[in-house]
N, C-alpha and C positions, 0 to 999 in steps of 0.2 A: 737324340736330337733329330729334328725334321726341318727340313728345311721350307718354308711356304712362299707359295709364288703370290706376290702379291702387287696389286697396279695401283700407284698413289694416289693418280687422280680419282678413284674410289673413296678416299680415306680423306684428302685434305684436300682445304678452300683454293681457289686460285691465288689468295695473298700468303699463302702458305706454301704453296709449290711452288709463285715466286722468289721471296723471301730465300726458301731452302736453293732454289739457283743461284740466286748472288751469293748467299752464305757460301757456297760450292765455288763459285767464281775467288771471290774475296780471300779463302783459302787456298787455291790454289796458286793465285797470283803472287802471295805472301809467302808462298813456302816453295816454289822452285823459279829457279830464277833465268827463264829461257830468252828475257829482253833485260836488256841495259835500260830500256823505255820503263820508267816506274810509272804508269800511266792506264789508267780505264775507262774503255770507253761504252758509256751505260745508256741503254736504247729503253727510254720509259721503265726503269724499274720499279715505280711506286703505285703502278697502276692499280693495284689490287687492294691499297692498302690503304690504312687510316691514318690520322693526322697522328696517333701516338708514335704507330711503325716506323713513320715516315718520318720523323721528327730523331728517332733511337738510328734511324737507318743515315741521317744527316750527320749524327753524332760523332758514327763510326766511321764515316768520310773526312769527317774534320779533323779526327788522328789519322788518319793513313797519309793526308795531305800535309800536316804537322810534324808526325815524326816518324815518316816512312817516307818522304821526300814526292808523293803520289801528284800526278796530275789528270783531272779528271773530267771529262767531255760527257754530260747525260742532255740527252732529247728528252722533253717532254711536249704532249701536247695542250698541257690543261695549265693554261696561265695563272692561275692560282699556286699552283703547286711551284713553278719557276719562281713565283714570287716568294710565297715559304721560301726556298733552298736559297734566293736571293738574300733574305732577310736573315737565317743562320748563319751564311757565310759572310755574311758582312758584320751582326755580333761577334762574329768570330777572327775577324781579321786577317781573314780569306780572301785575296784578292779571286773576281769573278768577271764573267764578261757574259754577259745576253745577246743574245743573235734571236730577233724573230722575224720569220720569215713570213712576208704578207704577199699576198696574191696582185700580179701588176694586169690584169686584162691577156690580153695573146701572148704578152712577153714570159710568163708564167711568175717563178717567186724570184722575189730579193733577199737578200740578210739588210733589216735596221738592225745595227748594233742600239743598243740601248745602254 
């Protein structure tokens, strides 16, 4: 056997090297237990990705939050996409909250909750 050094981003898309970080996150999270905080907090993870992924990737948040007890914070920038995840989690019976932050002049941003 040989062992080959080999660099990912050669090989796979950026929703793919994505995708394999959260998958990495998502398992390590679930498998050692170094916070009492059952909680995630996900900085644009769908950026790479299609409405199928993105939709599978919803899925898998709706049981962690179900029956893993998970509380779960993601930023996004692409309103569309907040509204998807808005719309899953409310077929879902996921309570949720929206915070967008809009630009006020000199005073810089706010949070509407929505």
């Amino acid at each position: 056997m040989t062992q080959l050094e080999m660099n990912p981003n050669l090989y796979f898309s950026e929703g793919q090297l994505s995708a394999l970080s959260v998958a990495a996150l998502l398992a390590a999270s679930t498998t050692f237990g170094w916070s009492r905080w059952r909680g995630l907090l996900l900085d644009d993870p769908l950026q790479h990705n299609d409405v199928i992924h993105a939709s599978a990737f919803m899925d898998l948040i709706r049981q962690m939050v179900r029956e893993l007890r998970y509380q779960v914070i993601l930023s996004t920038h692409d309103s569309s996409e907040a509204e998807f995840l808005g719309r899953k989690c409310r077929c879902a019976g996921i309570p949720y909250h929206v915070h967008e932050l809009v630009p006020q002049g000199e005073n810089g941003l706010i949070s509407n909750a929505a």
